[in-house]
KOLKOLPA-730154 format. One record per atom (N, C-alpha, C): residue number from 1; atom name; x, y, z. Coordinates in steps of 0.02 Angstrom, whole numbers. Layout:
! KOLKOLPA-730154
(NUM, 'CA', (X, Y, Z));
...
//
This chain:
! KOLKOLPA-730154
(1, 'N', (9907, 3861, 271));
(1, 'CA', (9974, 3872, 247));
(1, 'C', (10015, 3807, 248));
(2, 'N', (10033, 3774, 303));
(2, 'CA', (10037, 3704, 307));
(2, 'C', (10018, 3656, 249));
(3, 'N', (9954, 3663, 233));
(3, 'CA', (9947, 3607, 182));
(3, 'C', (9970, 3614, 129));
(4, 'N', (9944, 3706, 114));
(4, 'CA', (9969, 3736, 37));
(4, 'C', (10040, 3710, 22));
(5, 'N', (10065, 3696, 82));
(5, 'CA', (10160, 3667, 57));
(5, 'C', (10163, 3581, 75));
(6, 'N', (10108, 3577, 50));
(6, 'CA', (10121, 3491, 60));
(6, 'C', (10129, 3461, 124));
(7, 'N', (10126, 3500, 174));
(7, 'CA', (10151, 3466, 258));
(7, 'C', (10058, 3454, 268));
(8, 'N', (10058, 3408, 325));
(8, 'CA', (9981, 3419, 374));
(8, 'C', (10011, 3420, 441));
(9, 'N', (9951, 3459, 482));
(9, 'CA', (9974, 3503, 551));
(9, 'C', (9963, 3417, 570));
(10, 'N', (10010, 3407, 607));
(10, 'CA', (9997, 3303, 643));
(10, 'C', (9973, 3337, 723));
(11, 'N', (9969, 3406, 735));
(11, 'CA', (9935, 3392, 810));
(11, 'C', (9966, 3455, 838));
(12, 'N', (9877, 3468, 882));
(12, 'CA', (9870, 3551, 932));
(12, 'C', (9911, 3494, 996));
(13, 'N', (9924, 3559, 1019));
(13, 'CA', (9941, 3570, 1078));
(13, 'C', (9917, 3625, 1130));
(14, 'N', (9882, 3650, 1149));
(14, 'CA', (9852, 3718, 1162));
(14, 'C', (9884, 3760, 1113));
(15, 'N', (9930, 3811, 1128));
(15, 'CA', (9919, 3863, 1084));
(15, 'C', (9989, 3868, 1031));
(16, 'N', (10005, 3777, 1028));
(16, 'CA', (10039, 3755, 970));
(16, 'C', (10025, 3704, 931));
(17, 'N', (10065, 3704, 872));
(17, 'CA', (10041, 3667, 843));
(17, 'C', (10097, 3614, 808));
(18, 'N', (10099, 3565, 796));
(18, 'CA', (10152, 3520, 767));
(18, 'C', (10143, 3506, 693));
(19, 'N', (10174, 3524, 646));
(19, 'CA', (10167, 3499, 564));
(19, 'C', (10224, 3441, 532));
(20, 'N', (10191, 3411, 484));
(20, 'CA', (10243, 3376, 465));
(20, 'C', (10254, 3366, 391));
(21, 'N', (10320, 3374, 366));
(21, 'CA', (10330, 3369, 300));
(21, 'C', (10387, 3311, 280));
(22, 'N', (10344, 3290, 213));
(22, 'CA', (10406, 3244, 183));
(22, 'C', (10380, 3166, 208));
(23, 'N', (10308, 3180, 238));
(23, 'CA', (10279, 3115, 257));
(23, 'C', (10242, 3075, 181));
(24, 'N', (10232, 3075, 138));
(24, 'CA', (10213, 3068, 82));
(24, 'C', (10272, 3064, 13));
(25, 'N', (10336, 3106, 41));
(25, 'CA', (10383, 3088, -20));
(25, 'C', (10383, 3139, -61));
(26, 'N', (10337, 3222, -28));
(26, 'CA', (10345, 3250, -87));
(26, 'C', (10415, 3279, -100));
(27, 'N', (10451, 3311, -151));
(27, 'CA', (10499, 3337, -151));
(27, 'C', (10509, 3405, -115));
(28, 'N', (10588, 3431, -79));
(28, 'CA', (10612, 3451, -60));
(28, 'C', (10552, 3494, 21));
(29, 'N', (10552, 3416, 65));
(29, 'CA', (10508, 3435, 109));
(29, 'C', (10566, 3486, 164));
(30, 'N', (10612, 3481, 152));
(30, 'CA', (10638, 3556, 186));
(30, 'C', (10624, 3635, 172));
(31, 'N', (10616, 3642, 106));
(31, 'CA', (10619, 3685, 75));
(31, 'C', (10523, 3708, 87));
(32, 'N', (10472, 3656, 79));
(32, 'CA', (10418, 3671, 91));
(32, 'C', (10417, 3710, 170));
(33, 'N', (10440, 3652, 224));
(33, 'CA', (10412, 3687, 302));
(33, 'C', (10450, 3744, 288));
(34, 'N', (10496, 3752, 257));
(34, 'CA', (10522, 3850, 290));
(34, 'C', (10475, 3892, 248));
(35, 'N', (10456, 3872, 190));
(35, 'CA', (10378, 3927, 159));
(35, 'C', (10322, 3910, 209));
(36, 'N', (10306, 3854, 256));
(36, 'CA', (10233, 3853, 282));
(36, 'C', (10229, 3900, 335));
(37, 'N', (10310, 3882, 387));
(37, 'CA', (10318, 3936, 416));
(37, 'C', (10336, 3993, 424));
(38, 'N', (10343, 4016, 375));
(38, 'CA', (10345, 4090, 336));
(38, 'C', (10296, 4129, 330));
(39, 'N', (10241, 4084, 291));
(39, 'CA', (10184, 4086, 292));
(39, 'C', (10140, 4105, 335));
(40, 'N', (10160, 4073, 407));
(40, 'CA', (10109, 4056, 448));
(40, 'C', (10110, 4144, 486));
(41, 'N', (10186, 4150, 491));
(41, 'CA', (10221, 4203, 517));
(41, 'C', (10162, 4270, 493));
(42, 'N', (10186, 4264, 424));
(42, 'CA', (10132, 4331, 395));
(42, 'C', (10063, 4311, 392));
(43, 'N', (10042, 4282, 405));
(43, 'CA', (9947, 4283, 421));
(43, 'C', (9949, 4302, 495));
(44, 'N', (9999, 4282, 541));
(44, 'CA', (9989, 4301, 623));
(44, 'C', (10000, 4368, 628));
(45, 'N', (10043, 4402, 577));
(45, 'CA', (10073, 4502, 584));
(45, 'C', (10018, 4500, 559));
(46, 'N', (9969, 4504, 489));
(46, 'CA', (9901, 4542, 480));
(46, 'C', (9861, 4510, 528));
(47, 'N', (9834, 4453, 543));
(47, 'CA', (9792, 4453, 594));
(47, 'C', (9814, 4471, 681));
(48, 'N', (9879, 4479, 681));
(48, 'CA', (9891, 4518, 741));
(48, 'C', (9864, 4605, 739));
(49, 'N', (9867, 4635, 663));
(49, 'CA', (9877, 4720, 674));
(49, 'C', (9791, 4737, 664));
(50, 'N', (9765, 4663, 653));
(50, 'CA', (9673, 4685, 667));
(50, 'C', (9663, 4677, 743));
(51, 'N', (9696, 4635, 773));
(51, 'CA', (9686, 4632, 851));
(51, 'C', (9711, 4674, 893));
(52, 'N', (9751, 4701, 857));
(52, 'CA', (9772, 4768, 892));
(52, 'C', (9724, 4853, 900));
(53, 'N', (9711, 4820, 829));
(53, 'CA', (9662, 4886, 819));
(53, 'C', (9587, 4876, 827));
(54, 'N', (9555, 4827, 846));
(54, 'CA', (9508, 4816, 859));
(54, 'C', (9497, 4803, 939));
(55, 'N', (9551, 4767, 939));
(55, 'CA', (9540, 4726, 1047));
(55, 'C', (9601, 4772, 1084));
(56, 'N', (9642, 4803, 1084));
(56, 'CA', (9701, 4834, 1086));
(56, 'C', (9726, 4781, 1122));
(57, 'N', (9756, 4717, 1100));
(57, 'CA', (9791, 4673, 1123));
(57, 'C', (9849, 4657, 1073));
(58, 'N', (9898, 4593, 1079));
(58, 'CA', (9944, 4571, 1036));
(58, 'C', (9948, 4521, 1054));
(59, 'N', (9978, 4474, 1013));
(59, 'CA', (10010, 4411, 1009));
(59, 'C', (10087, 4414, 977));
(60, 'N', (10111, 4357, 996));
(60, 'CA', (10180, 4329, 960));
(60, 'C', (10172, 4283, 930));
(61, 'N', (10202, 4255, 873));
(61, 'CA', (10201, 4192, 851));
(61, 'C', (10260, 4187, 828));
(62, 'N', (10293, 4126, 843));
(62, 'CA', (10365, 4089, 850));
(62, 'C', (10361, 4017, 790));
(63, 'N', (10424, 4008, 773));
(63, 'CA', (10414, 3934, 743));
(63, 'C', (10495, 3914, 754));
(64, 'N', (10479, 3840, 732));
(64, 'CA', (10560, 3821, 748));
(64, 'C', (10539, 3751, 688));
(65, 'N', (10588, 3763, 657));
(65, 'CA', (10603, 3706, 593));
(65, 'C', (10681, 3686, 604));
(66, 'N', (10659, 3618, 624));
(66, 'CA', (10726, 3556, 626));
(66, 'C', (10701, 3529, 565));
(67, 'N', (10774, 3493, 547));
(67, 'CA', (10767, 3435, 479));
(67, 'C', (10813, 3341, 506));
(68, 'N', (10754, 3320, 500));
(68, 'CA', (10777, 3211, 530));
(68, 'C', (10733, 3201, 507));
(69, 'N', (10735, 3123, 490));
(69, 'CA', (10699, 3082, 483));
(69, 'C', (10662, 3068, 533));
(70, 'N', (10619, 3035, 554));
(70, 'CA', (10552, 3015, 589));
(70, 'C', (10519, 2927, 580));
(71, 'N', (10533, 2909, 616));
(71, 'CA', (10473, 2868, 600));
(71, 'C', (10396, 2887, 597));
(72, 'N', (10370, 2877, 549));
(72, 'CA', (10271, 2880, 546));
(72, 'C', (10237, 2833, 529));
(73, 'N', (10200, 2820, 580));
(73, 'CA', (10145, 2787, 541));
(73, 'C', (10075, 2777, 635));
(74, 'N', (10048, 2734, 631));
(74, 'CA', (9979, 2711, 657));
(74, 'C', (10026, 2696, 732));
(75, 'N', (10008, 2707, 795));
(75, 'CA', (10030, 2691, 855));
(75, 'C', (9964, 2669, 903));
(76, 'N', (9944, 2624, 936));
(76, 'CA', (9902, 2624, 988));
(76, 'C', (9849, 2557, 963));
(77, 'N', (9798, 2545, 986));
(77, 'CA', (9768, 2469, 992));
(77, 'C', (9738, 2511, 924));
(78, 'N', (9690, 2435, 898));
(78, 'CA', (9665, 2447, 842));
(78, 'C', (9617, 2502, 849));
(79, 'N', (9577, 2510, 893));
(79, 'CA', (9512, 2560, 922));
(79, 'C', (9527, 2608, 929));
(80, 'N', (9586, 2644, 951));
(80, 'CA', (9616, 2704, 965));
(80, 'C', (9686, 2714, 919));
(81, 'N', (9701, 2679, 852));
(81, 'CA', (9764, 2717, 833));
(81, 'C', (9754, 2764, 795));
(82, 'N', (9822, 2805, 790));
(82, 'CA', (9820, 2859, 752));
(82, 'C', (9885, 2872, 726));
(83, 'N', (9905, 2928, 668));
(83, 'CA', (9950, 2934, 658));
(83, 'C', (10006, 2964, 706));
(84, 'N', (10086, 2972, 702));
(84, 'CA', (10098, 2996, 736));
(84, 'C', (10187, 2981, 705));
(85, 'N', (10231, 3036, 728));
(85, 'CA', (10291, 3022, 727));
(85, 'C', (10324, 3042, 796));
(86, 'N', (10385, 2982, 781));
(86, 'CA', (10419, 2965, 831));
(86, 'C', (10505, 2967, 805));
(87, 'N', (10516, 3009, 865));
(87, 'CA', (10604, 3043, 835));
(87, 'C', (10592, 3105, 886));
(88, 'N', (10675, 3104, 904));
(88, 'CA', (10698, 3170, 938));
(88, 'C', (10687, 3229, 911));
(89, 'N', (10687, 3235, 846));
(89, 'CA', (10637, 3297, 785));
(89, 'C', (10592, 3331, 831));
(90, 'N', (10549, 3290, 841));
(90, 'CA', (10495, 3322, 864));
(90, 'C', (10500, 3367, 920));
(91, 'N', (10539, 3342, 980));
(91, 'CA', (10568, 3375, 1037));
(91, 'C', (10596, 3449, 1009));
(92, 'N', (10642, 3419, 952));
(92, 'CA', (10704, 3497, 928));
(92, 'C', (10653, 3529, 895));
(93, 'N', (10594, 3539, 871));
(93, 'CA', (10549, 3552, 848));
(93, 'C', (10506, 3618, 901));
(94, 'N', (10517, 3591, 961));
(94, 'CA', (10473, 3624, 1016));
(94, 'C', (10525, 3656, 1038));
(95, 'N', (10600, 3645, 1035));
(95, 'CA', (10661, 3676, 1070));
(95, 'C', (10661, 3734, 1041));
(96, 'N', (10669, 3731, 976));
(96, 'CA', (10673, 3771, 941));
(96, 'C', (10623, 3832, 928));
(97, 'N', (10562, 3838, 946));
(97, 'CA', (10513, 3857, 947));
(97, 'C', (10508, 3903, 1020));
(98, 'N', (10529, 3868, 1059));
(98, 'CA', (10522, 3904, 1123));
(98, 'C', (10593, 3950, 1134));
(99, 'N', (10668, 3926, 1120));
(99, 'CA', (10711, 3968, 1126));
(99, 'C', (10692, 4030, 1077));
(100, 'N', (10669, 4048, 1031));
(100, 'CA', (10625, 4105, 999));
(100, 'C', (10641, 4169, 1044));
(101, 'N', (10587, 4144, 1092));
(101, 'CA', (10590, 4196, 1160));
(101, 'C', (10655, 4220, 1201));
(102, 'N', (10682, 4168, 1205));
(102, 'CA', (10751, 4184, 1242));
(102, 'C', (10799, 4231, 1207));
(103, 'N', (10804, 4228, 1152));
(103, 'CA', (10838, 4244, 1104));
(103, 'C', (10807, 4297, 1044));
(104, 'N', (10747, 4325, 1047));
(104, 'CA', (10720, 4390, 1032));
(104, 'C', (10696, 4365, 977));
(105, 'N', (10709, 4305, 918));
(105, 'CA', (10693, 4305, 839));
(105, 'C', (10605, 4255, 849));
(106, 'N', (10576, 4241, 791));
(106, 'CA', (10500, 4231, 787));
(106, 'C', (10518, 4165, 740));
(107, 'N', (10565, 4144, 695));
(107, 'CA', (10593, 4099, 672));
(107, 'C', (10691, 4061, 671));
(108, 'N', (10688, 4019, 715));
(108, 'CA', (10722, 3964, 712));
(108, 'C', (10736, 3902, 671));
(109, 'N', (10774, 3888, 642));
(109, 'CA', (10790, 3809, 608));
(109, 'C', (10852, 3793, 624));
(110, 'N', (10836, 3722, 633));
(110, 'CA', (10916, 3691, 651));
(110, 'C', (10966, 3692, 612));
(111, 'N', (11053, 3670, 624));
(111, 'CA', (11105, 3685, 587));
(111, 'C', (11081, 3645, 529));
(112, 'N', (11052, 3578, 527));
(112, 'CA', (11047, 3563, 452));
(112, 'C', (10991, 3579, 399));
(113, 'N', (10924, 3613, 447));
(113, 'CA', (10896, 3651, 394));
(113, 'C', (10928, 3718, 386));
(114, 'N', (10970, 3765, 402));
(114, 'CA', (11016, 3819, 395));
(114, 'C', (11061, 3773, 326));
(115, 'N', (11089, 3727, 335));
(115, 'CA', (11138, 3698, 278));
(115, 'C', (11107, 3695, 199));
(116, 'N', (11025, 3667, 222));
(116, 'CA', (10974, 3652, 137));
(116, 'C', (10971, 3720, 130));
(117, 'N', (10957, 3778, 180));
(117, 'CA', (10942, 3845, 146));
(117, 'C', (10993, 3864, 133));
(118, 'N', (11023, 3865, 149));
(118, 'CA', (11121, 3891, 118));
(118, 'C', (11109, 3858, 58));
(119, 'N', (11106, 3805, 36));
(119, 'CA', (11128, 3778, -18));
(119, 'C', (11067, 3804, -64));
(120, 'N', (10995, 3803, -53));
(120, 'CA', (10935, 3813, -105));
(120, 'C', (10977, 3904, -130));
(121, 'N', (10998, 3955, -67));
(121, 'CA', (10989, 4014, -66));
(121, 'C', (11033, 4026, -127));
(122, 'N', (11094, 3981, -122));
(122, 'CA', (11139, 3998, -183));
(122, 'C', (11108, 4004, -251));
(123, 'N', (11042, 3948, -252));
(123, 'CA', (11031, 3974, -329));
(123, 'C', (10960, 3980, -342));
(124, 'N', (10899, 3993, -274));
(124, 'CA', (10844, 4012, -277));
(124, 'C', (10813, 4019, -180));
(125, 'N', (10787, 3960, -162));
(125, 'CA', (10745, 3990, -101));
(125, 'C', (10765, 3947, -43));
(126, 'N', (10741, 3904, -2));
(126, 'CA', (10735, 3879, 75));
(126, 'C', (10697, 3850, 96));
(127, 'N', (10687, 3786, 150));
(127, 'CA', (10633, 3763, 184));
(127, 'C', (10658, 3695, 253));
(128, 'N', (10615, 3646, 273));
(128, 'CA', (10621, 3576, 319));
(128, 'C', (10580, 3546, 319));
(129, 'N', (10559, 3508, 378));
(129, 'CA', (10542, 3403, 391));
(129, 'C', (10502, 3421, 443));
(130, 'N', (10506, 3455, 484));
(130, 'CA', (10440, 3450, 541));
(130, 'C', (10441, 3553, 562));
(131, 'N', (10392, 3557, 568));
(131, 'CA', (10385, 3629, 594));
(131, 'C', (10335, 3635, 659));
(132, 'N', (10355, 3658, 700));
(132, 'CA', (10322, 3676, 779));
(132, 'C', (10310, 3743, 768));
(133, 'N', (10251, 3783, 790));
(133, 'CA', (10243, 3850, 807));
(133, 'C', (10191, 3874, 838));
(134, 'N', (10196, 3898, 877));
(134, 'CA', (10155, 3947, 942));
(134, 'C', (10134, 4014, 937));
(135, 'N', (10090, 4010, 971));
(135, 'CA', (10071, 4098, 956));
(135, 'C', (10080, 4105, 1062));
(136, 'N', (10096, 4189, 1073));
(136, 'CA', (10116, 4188, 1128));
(136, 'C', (10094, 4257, 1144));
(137, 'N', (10039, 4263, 1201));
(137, 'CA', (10008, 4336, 1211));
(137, 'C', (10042, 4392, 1263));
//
């Protein structure tokens, strides 16, 4: 789902994951992360209501879409670099993702991705710049 909207997941975390959009320049990388995590949302409800009915268990899955800039690119000696971004994003990224729980909802975005979807909603759809999301048993 992630890629289908132009973002790539930049990195697991156990049972999260970090994506990033707008690293390449495509257009309206806000508007993409709120479809990836939309996305991601409805593949976790059908593959949650087979795990229910098969394992009688459940999961949650949460996301949180902030919108900043980032620095990206290669970090670490030549032998070990990799990509990576660097910015408080990433943090509001995981904030956002985890207040989920506190606060009862499965999707979060910050006041200025709330501002691009206000503005797309007026005359079609919604999205952001980095997306965090967890699944939670």
């Amino acid at each position: 789902m992630v890629a289908a909207n132009s973002g790539r997941v930049h990195n697991y975390m156990g049972d999260a994951f970090l994506a990033l959009f707008g690293v390449s320049n495509e257009p309206e990388p806000t508007v993409a992360a709120i479809r990836a995590g939309l996305g991601v949302l409805e593949i976790a409800r059908d593959l949650n209501h087979y795990v229910e009915r098969h394992y009688n268990k459940s999961f949650r899955v949460s996301v949180g879409v902030p919108y900043r800039e980032a620095a990206f690119g290669l970090l670490g000696a030549e032998d070990t670099a990799r990509e990576t971004a660097i910015a408080d994003v990433v943090d509001v990224a995981s904030r956002l993702e985890t207040a989920n729980k506190e606060v009862g909802t499965n999707t979060l975005v910050s006041e200025a991705v709330g501002r691009v979807a206000e503005a797309r909603s007026t005359s079609a759809e919604a999205s952001s710049s980095i997306c965090g999301a967890r699944s939670a048993g």
